[in-house]
N, C-alpha and C positions, 0 to 999 in steps of 0.2 A: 830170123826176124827179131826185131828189137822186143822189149817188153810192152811197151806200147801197143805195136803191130795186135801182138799176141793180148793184150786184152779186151781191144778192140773187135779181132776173129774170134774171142770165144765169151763175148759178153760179161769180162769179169775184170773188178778193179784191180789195178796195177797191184794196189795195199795189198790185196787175197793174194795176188800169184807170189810177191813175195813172205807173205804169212805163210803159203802153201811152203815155200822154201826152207823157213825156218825151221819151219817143222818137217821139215824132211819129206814131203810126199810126191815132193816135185824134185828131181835131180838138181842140182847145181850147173846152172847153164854156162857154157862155154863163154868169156869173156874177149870183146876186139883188143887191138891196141890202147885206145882211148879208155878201156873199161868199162863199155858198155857191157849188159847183157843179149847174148846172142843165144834165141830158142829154135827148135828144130820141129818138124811134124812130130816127135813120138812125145814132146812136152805139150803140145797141142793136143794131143788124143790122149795123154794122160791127165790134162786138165780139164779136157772134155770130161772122162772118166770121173774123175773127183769131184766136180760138178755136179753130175748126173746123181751120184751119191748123196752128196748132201743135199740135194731136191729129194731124196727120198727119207731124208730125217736123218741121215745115218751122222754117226758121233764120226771125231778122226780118228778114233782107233780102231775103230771098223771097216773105216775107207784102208788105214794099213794092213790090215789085218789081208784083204780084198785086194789091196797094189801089189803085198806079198804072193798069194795065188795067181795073178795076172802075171808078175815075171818070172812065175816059174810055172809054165802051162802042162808040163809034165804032171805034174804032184795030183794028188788024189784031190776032189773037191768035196770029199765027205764034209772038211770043216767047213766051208762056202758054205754050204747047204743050214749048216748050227748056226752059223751067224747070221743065215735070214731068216733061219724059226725063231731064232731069240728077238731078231729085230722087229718081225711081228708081233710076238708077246708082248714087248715096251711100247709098241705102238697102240695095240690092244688095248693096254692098261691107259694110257694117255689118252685114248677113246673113251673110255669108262670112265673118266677123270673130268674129261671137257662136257660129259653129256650129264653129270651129276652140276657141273658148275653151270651147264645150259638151265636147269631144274632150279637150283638156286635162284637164276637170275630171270627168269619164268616169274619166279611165287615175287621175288621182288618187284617186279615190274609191277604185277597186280596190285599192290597197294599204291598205286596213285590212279584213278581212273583218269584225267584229265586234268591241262593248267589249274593252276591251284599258285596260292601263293606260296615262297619257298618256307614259311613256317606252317604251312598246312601238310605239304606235303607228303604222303604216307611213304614214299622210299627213303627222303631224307632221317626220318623218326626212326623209321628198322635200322637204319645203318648206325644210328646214333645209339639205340636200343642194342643192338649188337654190339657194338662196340664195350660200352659203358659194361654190358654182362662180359666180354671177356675180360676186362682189364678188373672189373669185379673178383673173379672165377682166379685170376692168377694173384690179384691179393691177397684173397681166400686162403690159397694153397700155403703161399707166404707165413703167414699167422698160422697157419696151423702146424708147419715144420720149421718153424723158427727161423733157424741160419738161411733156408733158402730165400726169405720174402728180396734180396736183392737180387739173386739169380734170378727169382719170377718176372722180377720187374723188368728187366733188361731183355729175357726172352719175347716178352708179349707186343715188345717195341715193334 
């Protein structure tokens, strides 16, 4: 099947299969005369595969790490197993990351009870009020260690 075909059968844009190429997690498909690309079922069910992956969060060096054990079904899957305790760990921590930023944006939300004009507004004031303290906070830092007040400035950008 052409490249088309094939992003068509597995719901993925042309760009991705050949991104996937680039990077190596998709073989190099056979070429027609004309120079087309020509893909076979095992690039279908290996981009199924890679797919499936990345719907689970997973980085591409993970999905390799995981293509590596798939083409060699012999091999021990001890390390299979490390890279989905680790993958839940990052996941974990990404949990505890989004539910602190839900918290945040919770307590923000409460400062405007309803329409308000935009100079009334109690979440526009916190964000400005925030705001105004970090870029405070990093001039601070500035002034008090000298050489770095341009480092500061540039990081708080």
């Amino acid at each position: 099947m052409k490249i088309g075909e094939l992003a068509k059968a597995a719901n993925t844009p042309v760009e991705t299969i050949r991104y996937y190429e680039r990077e190596q997690l998709l073989p190099e498909p056979a070429r027609t005369d004309g120079n087309y690309r020509i893909y076979d079922d095992e690039h279908a069910q290996r981009l199924g595969f890679i797919r499936r992956c990345r719907s689970l969060g997973m980085t591409l060096d993970e999905i390799r790490s995981l293509l590596k054990f798939r083409d060699a079904p012999q091999d021990d899957c001890g390390e299979v197993n490390q890279l989905l305790d680790d993958h839940i760990g990052h996941v974990a921590a990404r949990i505890a990351e989004l539910k602190t930023l839900e918290k945040q944006l919770k307590a923000l939300r409460l400062q405007c009870g309803g329409p308000e004009s935009a100079n009334a507004c109690g979440i526009l004031q916190e964000l400005d009020t925030a705001a105004l303290a970090h870029q405070t906070a990093a001039g601070h830092a500035g002034h008090v260690h000298g050489s770095l007040h341009n480092t500061a400035g540039k990081r708080s950008g």
